[in-house]
C-alpha positions as CSV (number, residue, x, y, z in Angstrom):
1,X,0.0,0.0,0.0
2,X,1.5,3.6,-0.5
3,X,2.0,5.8,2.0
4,X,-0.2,9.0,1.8
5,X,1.7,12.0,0.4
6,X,2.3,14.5,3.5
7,X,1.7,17.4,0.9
8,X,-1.8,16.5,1.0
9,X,-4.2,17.6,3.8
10,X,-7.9,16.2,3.9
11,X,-8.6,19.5,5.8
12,X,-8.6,22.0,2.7
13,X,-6.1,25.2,3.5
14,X,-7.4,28.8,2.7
15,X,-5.3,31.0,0.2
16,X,-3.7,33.8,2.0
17,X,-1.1,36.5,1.5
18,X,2.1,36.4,2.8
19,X,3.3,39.1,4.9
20,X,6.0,41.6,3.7
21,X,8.8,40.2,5.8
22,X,8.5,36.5,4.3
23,X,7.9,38.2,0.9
24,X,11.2,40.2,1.2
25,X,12.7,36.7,2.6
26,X,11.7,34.7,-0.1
27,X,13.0,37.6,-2.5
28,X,16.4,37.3,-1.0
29,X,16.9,34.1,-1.6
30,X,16.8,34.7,-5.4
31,X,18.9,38.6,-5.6
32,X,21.4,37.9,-2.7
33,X,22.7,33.8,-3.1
34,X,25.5,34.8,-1.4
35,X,27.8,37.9,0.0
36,X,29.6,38.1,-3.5
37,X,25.5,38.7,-4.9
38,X,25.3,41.3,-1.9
39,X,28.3,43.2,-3.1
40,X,27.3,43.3,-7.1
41,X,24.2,44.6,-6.2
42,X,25.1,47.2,-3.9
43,X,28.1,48.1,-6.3
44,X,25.9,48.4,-9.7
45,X,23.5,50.7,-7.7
46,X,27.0,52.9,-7.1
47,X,27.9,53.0,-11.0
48,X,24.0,53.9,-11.8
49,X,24.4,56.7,-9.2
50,X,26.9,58.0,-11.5
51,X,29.7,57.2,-8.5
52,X,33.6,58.1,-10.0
53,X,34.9,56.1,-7.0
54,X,33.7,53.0,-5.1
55,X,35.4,51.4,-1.9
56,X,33.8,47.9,-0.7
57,X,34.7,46.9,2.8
58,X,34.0,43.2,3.9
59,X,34.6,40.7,7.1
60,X,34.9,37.2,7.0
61,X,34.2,36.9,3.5
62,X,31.2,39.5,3.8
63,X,29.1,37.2,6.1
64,X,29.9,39.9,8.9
65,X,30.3,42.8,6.9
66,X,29.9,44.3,4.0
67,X,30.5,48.3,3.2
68,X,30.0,50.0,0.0
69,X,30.9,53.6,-0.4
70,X,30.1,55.8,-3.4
71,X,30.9,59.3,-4.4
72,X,27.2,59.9,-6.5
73,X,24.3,61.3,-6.5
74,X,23.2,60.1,-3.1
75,X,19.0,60.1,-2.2
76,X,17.2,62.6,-0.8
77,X,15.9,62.6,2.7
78,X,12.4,61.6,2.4
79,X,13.0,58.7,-0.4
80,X,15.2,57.1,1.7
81,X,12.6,55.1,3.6
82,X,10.9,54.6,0.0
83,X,14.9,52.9,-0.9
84,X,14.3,50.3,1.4
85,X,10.9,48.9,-0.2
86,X,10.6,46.3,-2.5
87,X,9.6,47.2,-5.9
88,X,10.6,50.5,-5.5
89,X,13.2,52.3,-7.6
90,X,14.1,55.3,-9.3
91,X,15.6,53.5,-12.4
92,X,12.5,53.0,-14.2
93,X,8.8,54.2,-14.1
94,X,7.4,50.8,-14.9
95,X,5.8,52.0,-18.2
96,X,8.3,49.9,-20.9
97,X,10.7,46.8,-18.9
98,X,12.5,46.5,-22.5
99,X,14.3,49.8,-22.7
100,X,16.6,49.3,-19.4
101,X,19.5,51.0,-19.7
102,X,20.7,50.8,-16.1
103,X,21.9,47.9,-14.1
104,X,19.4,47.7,-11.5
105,X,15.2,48.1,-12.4
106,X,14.0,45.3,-10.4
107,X,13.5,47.1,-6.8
108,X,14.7,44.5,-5.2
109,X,17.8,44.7,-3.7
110,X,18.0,46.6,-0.7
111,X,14.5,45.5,0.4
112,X,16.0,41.6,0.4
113,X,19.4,42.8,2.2
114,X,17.3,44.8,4.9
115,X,15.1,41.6,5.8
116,X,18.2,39.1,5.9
117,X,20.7,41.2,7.7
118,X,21.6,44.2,10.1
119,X,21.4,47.2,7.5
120,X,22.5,50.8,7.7
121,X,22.0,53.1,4.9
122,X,23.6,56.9,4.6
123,X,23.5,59.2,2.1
124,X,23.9,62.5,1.4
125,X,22.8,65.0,-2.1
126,X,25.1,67.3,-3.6
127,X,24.1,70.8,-1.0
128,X,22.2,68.9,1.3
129,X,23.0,67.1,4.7
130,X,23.4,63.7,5.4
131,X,21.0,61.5,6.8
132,X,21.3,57.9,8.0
133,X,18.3,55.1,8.0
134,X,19.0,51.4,9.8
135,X,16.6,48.1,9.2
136,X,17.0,44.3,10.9
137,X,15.7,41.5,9.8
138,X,13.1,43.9,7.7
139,X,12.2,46.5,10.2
140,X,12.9,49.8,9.5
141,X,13.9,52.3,12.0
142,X,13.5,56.5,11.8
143,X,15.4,58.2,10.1
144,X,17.8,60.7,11.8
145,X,21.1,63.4,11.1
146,X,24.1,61.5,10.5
147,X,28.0,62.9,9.4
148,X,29.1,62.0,5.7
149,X,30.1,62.9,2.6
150,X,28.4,63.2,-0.4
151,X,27.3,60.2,-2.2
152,X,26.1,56.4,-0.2
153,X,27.3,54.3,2.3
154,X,25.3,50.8,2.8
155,X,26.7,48.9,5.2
156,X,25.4,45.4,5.9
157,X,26.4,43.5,9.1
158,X,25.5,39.7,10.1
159,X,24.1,38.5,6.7
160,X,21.5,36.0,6.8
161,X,21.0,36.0,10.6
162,X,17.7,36.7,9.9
163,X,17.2,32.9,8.0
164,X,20.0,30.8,10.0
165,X,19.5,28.1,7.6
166,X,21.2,30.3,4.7
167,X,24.0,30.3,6.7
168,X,24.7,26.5,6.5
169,X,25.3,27.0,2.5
170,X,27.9,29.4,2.7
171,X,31.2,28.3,2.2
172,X,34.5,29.2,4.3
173,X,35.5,32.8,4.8
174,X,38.6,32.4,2.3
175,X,36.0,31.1,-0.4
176,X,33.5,34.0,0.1
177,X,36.1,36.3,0.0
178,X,37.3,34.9,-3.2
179,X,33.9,35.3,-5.0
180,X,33.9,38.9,-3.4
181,X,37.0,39.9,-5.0
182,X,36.0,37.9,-8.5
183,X,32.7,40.3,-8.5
184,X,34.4,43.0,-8.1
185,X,37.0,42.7,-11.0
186,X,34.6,41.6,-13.4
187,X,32.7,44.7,-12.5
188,X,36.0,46.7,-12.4
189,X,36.4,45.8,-16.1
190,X,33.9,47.2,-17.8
191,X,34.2,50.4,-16.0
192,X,37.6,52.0,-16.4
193,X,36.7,55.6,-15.9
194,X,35.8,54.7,-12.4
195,X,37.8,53.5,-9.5
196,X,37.6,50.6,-7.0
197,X,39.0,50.2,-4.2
198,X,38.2,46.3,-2.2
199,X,39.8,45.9,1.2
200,X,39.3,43.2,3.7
201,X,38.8,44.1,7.8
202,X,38.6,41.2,9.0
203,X,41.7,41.1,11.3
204,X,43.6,43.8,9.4
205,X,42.7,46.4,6.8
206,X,44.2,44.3,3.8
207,X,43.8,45.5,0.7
208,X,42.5,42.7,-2.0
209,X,42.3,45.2,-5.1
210,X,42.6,48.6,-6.4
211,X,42.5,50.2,-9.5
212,X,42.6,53.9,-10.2
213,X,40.2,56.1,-12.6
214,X,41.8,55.4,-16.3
215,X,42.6,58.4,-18.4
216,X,42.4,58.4,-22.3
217,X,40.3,57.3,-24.8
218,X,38.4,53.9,-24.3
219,X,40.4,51.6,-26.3
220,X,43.8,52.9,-24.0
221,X,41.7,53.0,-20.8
222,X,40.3,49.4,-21.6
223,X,43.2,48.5,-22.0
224,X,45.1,49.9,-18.9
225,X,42.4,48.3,-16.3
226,X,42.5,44.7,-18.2
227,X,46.3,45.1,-17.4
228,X,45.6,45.7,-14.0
229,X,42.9,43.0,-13.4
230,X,43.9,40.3,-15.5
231,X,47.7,41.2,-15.8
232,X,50.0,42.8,-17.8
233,X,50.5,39.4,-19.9
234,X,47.4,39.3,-20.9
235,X,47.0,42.5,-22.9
236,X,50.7,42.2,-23.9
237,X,49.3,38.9,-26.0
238,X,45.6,40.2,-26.8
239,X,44.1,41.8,-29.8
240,X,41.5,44.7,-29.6
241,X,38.6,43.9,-31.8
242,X,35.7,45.8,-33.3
243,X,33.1,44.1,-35.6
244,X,29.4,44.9,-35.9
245,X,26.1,43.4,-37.2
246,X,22.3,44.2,-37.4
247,X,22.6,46.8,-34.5
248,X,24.8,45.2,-32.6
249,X,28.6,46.5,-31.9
250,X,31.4,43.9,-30.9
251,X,34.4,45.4,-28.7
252,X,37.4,43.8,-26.4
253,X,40.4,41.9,-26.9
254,X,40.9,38.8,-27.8
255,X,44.3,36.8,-26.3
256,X,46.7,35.2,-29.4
257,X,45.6,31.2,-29.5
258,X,49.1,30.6,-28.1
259,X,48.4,32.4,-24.9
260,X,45.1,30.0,-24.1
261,X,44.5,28.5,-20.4
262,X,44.1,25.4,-18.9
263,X,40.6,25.7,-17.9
264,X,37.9,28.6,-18.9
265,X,39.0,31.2,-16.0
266,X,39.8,34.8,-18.3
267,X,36.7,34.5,-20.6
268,X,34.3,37.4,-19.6
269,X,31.5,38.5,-21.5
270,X,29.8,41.9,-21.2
271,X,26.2,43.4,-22.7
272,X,25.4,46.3,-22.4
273,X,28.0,46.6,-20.0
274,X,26.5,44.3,-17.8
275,X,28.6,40.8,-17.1
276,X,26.6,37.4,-18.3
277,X,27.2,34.2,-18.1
278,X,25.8,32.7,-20.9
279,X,26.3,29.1,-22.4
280,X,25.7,29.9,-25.9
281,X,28.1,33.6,-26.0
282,X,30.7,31.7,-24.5
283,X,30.0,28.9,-27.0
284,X,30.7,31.4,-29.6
285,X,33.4,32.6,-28.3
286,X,34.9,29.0,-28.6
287,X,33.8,28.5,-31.7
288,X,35.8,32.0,-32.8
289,X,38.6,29.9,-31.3
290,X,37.8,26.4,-33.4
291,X,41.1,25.6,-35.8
292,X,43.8,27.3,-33.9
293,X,43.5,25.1,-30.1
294,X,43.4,21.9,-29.0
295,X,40.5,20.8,-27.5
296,X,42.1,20.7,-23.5
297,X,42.5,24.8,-24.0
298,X,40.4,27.2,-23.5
299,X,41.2,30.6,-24.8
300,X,41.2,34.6,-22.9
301,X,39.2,37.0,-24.2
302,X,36.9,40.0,-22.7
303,X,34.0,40.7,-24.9
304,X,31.5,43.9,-25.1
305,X,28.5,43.9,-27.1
306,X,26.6,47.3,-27.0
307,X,22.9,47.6,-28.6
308,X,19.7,49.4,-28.2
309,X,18.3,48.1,-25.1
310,X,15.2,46.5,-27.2
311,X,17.6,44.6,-28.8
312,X,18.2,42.4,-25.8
313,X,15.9,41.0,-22.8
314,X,17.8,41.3,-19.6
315,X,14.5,40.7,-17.3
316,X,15.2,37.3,-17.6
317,X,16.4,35.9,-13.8
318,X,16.7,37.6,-10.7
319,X,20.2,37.7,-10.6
320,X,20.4,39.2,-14.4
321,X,23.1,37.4,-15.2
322,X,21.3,36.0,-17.9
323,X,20.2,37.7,-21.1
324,X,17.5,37.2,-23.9
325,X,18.3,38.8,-27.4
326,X,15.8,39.2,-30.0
327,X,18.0,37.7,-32.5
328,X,20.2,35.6,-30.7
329,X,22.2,34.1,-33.9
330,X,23.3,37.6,-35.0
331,X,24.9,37.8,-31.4
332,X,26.4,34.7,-32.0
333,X,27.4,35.1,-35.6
334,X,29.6,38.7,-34.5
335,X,30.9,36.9,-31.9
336,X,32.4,34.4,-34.3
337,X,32.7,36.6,-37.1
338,X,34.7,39.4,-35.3
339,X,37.5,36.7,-33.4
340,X,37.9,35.0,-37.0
341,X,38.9,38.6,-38.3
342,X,41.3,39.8,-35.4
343,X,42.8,36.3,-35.1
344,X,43.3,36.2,-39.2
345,X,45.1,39.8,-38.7
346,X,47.8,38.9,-36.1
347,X,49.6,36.7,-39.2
348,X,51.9,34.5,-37.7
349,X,52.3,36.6,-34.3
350,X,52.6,34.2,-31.5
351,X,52.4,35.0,-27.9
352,X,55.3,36.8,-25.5
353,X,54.7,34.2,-23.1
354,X,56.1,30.6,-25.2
355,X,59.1,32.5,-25.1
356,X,59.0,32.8,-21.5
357,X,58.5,28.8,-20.7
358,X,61.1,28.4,-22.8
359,X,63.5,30.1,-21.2
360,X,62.5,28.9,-17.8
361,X,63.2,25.8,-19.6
362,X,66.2,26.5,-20.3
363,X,67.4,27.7,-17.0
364,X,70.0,25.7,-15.5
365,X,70.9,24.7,-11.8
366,X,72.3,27.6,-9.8
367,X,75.9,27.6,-10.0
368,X,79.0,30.2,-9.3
369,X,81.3,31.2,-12.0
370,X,85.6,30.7,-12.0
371,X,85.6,34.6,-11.5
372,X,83.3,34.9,-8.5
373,X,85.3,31.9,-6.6
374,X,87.5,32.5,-3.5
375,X,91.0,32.6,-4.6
376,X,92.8,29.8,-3.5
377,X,96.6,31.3,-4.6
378,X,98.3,31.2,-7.5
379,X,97.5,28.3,-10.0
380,X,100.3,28.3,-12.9
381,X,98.8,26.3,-16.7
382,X,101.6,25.5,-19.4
383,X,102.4,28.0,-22.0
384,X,100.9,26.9,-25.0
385,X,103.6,26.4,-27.7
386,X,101.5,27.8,-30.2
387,X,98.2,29.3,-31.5
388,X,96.7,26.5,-33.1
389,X,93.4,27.6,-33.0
390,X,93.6,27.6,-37.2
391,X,94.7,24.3,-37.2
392,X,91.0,23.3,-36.3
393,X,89.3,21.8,-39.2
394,X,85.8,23.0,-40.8
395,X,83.2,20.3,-38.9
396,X,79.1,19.8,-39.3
397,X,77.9,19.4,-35.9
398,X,75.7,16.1,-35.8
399,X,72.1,16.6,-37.0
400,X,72.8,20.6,-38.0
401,X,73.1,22.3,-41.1
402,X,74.8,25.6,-41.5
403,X,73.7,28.0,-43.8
404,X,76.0,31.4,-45.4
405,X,75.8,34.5,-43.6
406,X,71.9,35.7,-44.5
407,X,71.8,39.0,-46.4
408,X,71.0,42.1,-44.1
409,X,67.7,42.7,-45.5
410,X,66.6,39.6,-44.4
411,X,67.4,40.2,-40.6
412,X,65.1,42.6,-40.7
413,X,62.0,40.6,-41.3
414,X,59.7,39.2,-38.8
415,X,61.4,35.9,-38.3
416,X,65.0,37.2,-40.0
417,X,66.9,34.8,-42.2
418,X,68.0,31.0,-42.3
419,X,71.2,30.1,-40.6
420,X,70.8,26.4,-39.7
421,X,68.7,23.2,-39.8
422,X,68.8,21.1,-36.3
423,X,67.7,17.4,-36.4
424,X,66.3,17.8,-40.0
425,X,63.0,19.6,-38.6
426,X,64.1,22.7,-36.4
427,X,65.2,25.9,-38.6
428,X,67.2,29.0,-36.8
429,X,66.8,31.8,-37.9
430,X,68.5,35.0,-37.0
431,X,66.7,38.5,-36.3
432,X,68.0,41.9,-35.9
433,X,67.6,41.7,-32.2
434,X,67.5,38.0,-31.8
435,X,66.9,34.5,-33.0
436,X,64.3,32.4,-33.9
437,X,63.3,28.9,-33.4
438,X,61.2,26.8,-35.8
439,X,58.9,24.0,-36.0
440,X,59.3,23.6,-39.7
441,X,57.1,20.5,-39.7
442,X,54.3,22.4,-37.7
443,X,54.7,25.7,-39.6
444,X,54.1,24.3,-43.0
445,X,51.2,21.9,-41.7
446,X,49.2,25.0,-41.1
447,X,50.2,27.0,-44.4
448,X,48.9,24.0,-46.0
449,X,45.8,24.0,-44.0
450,X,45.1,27.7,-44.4
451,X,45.8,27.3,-48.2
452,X,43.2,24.1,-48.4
453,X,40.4,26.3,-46.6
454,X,40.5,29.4,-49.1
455,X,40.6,27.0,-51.4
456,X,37.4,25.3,-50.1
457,X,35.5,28.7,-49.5
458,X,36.4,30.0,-53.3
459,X,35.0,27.2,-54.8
460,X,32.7,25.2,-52.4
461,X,33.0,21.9,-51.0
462,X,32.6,19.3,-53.8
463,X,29.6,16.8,-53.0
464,X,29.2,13.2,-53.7
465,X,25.6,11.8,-54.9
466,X,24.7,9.6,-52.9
467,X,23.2,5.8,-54.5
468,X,19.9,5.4,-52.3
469,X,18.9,8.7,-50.4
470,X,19.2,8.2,-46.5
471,X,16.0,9.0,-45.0
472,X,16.6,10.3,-41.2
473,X,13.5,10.3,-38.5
474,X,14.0,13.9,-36.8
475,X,10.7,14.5,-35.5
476,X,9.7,17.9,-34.9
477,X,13.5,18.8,-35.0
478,X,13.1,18.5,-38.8
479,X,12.4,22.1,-39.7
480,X,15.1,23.1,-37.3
481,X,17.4,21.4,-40.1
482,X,15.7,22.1,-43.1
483,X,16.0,26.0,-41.5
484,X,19.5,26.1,-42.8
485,X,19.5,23.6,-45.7
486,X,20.8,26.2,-48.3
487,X,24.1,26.6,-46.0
488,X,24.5,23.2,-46.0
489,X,24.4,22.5,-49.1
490,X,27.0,25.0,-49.4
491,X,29.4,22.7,-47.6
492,X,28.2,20.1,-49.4
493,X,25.7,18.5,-47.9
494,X,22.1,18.3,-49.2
495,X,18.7,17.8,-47.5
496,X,15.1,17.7,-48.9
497,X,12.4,17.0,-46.9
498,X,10.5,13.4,-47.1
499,X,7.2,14.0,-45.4
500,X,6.2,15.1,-41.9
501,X,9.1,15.0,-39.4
502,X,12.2,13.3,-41.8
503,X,14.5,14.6,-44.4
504,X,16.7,12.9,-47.6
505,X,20.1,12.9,-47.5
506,X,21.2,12.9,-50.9
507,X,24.7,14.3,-51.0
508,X,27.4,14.2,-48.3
509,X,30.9,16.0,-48.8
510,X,32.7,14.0,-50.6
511,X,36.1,15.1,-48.9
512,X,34.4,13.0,-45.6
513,X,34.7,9.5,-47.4
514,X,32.2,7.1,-46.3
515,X,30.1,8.8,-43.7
516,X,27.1,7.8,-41.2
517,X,24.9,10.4,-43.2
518,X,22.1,9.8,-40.2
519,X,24.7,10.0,-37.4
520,X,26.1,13.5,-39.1
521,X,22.6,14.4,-39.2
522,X,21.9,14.1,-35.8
523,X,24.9,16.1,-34.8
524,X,24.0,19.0,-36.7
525,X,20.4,18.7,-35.4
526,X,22.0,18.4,-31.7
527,X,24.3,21.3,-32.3
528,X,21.3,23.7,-33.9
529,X,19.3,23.2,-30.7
530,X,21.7,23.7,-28.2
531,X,23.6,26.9,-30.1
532,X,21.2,27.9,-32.8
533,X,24.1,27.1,-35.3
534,X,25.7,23.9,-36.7
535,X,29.4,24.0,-36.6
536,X,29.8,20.3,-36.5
537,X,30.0,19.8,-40.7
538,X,32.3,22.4,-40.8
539,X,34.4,21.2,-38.2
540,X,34.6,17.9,-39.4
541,X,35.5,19.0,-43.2
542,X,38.2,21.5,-41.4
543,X,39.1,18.2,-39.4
544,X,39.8,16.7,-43.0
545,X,41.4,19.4,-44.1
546,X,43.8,19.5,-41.4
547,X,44.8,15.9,-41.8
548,X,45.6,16.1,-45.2
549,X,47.7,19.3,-44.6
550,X,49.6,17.0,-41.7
551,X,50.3,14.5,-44.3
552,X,51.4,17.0,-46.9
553,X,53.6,19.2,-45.6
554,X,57.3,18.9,-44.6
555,X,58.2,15.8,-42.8
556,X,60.6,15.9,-40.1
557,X,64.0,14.3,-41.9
558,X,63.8,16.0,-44.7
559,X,67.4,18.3,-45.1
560,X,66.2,21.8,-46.2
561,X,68.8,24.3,-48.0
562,X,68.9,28.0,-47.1
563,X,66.0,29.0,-50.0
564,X,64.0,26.5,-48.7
565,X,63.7,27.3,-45.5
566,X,63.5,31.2,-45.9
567,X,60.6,30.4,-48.3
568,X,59.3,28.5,-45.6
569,X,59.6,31.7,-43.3
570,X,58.4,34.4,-45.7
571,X,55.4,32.1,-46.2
572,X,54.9,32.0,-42.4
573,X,54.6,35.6,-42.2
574,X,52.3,36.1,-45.0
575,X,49.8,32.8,-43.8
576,X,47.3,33.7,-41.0
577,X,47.2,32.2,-38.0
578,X,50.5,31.0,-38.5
579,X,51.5,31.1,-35.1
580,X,50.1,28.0,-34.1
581,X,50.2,24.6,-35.8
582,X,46.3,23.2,-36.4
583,X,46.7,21.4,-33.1
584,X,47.5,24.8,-30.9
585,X,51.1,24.6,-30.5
586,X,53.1,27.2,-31.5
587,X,55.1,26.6,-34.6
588,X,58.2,29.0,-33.5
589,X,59.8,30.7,-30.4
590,X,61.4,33.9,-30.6
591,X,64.5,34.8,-28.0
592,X,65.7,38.3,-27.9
593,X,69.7,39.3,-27.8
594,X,68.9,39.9,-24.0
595,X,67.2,37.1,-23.3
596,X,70.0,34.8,-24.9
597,X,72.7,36.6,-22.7
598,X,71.0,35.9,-19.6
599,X,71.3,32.7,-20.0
600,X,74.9,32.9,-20.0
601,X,74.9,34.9,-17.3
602,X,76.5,37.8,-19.2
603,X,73.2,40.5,-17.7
């Protein structure tokens, strides 16, 4: 026998309204998740106010405190009660919830911190006094005179004592704080005219970040506060990129394929200035990355799409870090578009940083040279009877091939001129400043791969008839294919429909071989629904491609002469992407004069 379900009563319960406080509960639960949610909120109402400078305050990862201070336009007096209401908000009148062009419109915010937590709010107006309001656990005390300067403090003290069970969920004081300072640097990012200033009082006042109001023009300023959140290395390596499409306006930099992480840690994504975390942008943004990584790398980039605020839905979630567009291929289709472009423009550039791992390779053990010994007395050597240093005969070192002094003009190229062959793979080359190492094998695999995909897209991807069309089942998923059967059949692949819910394969790319027409299907099908574009026919053709350029380029043991290989070079610097091999490695590493002396200690 079952058990009775304990949801259901036989005693029928009247509907009833909640009361304010378990309303503004409730509501917290979805705007404030943890103190990290506390301190985007309470930071975004700062930039709305116009603020030029922000400092944020925590304790124990924000569970006992959190401070925000702003210099902006403050609130008046009597709306300050009216601040700490749900649903109420100066940001919008309520009238059109598609043209937001603020960060907060929801209301929420400060009514959900008030009923969770100990909460103080000052403020002051530009010629007026200040004035100071407090709330716990949702009741609101008077308002009285208070001592500050212009613009709003909210300080927030004991969070979530007001629902002990939240408390359990948080994690350690280190983790908390970690989120904290991870929130504030993305938000730090997309504001560089405005400065932020993150301590920790906790024991000490420690402080966890700081970056100063950029000066400039946006593209410099941008720039300058990347290189203070994310590091100088990574701008040194990225590409500023500008594309636009249908209303919408791509911006950022985009890190050289050589410079990609381990995991997907420096990819940010902004709208409307506004950081999101969405599955199919970031998807995108991969896709951007496709031919020129492996598939363990993830590459750095910091994107900024600007639009008409009808253009994009950003009343999606609570949290609003999730957006809606109205066209959401065309956001994904710049995305792709614009990193293709920048990434074909940096030619055979690779990143600063391969040079770096290679000289940390290179470094040896610690050790003290003859000159900086103790002197342990005289030591007397044999005169040597003679010079006989002409007497040594011309040798080829094993596996290396030396070629004649390269002409001057050459050194002055990109990656110089010729001067040896190591091992029957690695050419040397020397620059005007330095040397340079190359994977000849690697190098060449991706001229030959770059050469095979402009000849694909000048003239199409040859199809093979197939004997018996393959009929393929999709179901309602069907139209979703046929949608974009005239791109298809641009790579080759052609679809007709065959009555409700199936289509006919009758031509597959011929470069594929023998194929699984049904399984390819299905892919494409799988790909359309989660992205909204198929990339997987592409990819595997560009998989093809890639293969055959592996097996047709230079083989390692194969002795190159000196026009060879600066034909290899010159075509280096005139292939995109040539940088990195089709597999993401880099095909060369360049070592500048100073670098090589420190290695011998001579710097």
């Amino acid at each position: 026998m079952l058990a009775p379900d304990p949801n259901i009563s036989e005693n029928r319960k009247s509907i009833r309204r909640l009361d304010d406080g378990a309303i503004n509960r409730i509501a917290a639960g979805e705007v404030v998740e943890r103190p990290a949610s506390a301190v985007k909120e309470l930071v975004e109402n700062a930039i709305d106010a116009g603020a030029t400078r922000i400092g944020v305050a925590i304790a124990d990862g924000g569970k006992r405190l959190i401070r925000v201070a702003d210099d902006g336009s403050g609130i008046a007096p009597d709306e300050m009660p009216l601040a700490l209401a749900r649903h109420a908000t100066s940001k919008i009148d309520g009238t059109d919830l598609l043209n937001i062009r603020t960060f907060g419109f929801r209301g929420e915010a400060l009514a959900s911190l008030a009923a969770v937590s100990r909460l103080s709010l000052t403020s002051r107006v530009a010629g007026g006094d200040a004035y100071r309001l407090d709330a716990s656990a949702g009741e609101i005390g008077d308002l009285r005179p208070s001592a500050g300067r212009p613009g709003t403090v909210v300080e927030i003290r004991d969070l979530f004592f007001a629902t002990p069970a939240r408390l359990k969920f948080l994690r350690s004081g280190q983790a908390e704080t970690r989120a904290v300072v991870d929130v504030v640097k993305r938000l730090a990012m997309a504001e560089p005219y405005v400065g932020f200033e993150l301590v920790d009082e906790s024991d000490t006042h420690r402080t966890l970040f700081k970056a100063d109001v950029e000066q400039g023009e946006p593209v410099a300023a941008l720039r300058a506060r990347l290189a203070k959140v994310l590091g100088p290395d990574f701008v040194e390596n990225a590409l500023p990129l500008e594309a636009e499409r249908e209303g919408l306006h791509l911006t950022g930099f985009a890190a050289l394929p050589t410079y990609s992480r381990g995991s997907a840690i420096q990819q940010f994504v902004y709208v409307n200035g506004r950081n999101v975390r969405d599955k199919a942008l970031i998807g995108a943004l991969r896709a951007g990355y496709m031919d020129v990584l492996s598939r363990d790398r993830h590459p750095a980039a910091v994107l900024f799409i600007d639009c008409d605020p009808v253009l994009v839905d950003v009343n999606v979630h609570p949290a609003k870090t999730e957006v809606r567009f109205r066209d959401a291929q065309a956001a994904r289709s710049l995305i792709v578009r614009g990193l293709r472009e920048v990434l074909t423009t940096a030619g055979h550039r690779a990143s600063s940083t391969v040079a770096d791992a290679t000289l940390e390779a290179f470094q040896p053990e610690p050790r003290v040279y003859q000159m900086d010994r103790p002197s342990r007395g005289p030591v007397f050597f044999e005169e040597p009877a003679q010079d006989r240093s002409g007497f040594l005969p011309p040798t080829e070192a094993a596996g290396a091939r030396v070629e004649p002094e390269p002409l001057a003009q050459d050194i002055d190229l990109p990656l110089g001129a010729a001067r040896a062959q190591l091992h029957e793979n690695f050419i040397v080359a020397q620059t005007r400043d330095g040397m340079v190492l190359v994977d000849a094998h690697a190098a060449h695999e991706r001229i030959v791969y770059e050469t095979l995909k402009s000849q694909r897209d000048t003239n199409g991807v040859a199809a093979q008839a197939l004997l018996v069309p393959e009929i393929v089942e999709l179901g309602q998923d069907a139209e979703l294919l046929l949608g974009v059967a005239d791109e298809l059949a641009g790579l080759g692949l052609v679809v007709e429909p065959f009555g409700p819910g199936a289509v006919a394969v009758r031509e597959v790319p011929a470069i594929l071989g023998l194929v699984d027409a049904g399984a390819l299907i299905r892919d494409i099908v799988d790909e359309l629904s989660a992205a909204g574009s198929s990339a997987a026919l592409i990819a595997r053709i560009d998989a093809i491609l890639s293969r055959i350029a592996c097996h047709g380029s230079v083989r390692t043991g194969r002795r190159m002469n000196a026009a060879e290989m600066n034909a290899l070079l010159r075509q280096m610097e005139a292939t995109p992407r040539a940088g990195q091999c089709n597999h993401g490695r880099p095909t060369y590493v360049e070592l500048k004069l100073d670098d090589i002396e420190k290695l011998f200690g001579r710097r």
